[in-house]
N, C-alpha and C positions, 0 to 999 in steps of 0.2 A: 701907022703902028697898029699892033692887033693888042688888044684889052685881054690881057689873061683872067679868068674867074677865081678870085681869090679865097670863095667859098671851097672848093674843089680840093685844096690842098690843104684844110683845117680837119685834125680830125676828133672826131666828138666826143664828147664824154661816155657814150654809150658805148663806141666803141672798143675802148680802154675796159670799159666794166665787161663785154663781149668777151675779148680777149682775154681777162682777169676770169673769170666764169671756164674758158676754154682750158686756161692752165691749170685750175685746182681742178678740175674733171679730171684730164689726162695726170694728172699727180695724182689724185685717189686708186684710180684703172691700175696703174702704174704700181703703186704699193699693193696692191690688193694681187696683183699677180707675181710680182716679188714675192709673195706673203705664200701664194700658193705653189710656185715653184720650190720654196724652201721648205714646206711641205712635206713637197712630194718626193726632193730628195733626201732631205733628214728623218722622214716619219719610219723608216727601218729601227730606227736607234732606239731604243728604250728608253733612252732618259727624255728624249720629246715628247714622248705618247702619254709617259705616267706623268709629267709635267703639264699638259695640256688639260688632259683629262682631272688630273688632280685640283687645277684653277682655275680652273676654264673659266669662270667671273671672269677673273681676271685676264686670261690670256684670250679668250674669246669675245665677251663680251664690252668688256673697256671701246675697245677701237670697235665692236659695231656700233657702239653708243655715239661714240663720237662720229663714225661716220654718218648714222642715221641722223644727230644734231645737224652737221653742215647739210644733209638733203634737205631735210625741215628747213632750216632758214633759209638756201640757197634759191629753194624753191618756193618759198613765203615772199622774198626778195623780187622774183623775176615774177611772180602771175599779181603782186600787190602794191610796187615800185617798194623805196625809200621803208624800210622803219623806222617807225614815232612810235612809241607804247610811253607811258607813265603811269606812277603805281605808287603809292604808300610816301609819297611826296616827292618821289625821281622821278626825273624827265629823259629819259633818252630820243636822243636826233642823232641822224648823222651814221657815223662811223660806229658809235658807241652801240646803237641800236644791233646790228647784228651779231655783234661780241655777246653784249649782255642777253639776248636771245638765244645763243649756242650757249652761253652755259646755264640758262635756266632748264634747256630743251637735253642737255647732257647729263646733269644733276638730276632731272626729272627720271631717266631713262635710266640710271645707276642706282637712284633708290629704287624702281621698280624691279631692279634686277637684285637685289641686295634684299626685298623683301618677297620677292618668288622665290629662291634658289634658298633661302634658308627655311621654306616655309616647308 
């Protein structure tokens, strides 16, 4: 009888987190060229241009915040392994760590734009 390597066919948690890392990439790429096809064929229209232009906080800068948030952590995550932070008596581990990072790192980047753009 030949001994199959059981190791071989287990696959790791890295991998999973690989994978998971490959699919929010191609999902940001993805919306971000939805974003700009839709653009480029509604930007004729008057009502997108004076609405863009008119909120742009809002209609521009919201979602680069958020995506600038998921780079920061995304990339905090992959050169630094696992987030641990604790702070003012909370402990985050785990799962929690990268949530409550993305929205300190999104809050962050919203008041800074909330107090540039009025200034």
């Amino acid at each position: 009888m030949v001994e199959q390597d059981e190791s071989a066919d287990v696959v790791s948690a890295s991998d999973y987190e690989n994978l998971t890392f490959i699919i929010a990439v191609i999902g940001v790429v993805s919306a971000f060229l939805m974003f700009f096809i839709l653009l480029w064929v509604e930007w004729g229209k008057s009502d997108w241009s004076s609405i863009v232009f008119k909120h742009f906080p809002v209609t521009i800068g919201l979602p680069a915040a958020g995506l600038a948030s998921f780079v920061v952590v995304a990339l905090f995550r992959t050169t630094e392994g696992k987030i641990k932070f604790s702070g003012l008596s909370f402990h985050f581990e785990g799962a929690s760590g990268p949530i409550v990072m993305w929205v300190m790192c999104f809050l962050t980047i919203i008041m800074g734009i909330k107090v540039l753009w009025s200034a």
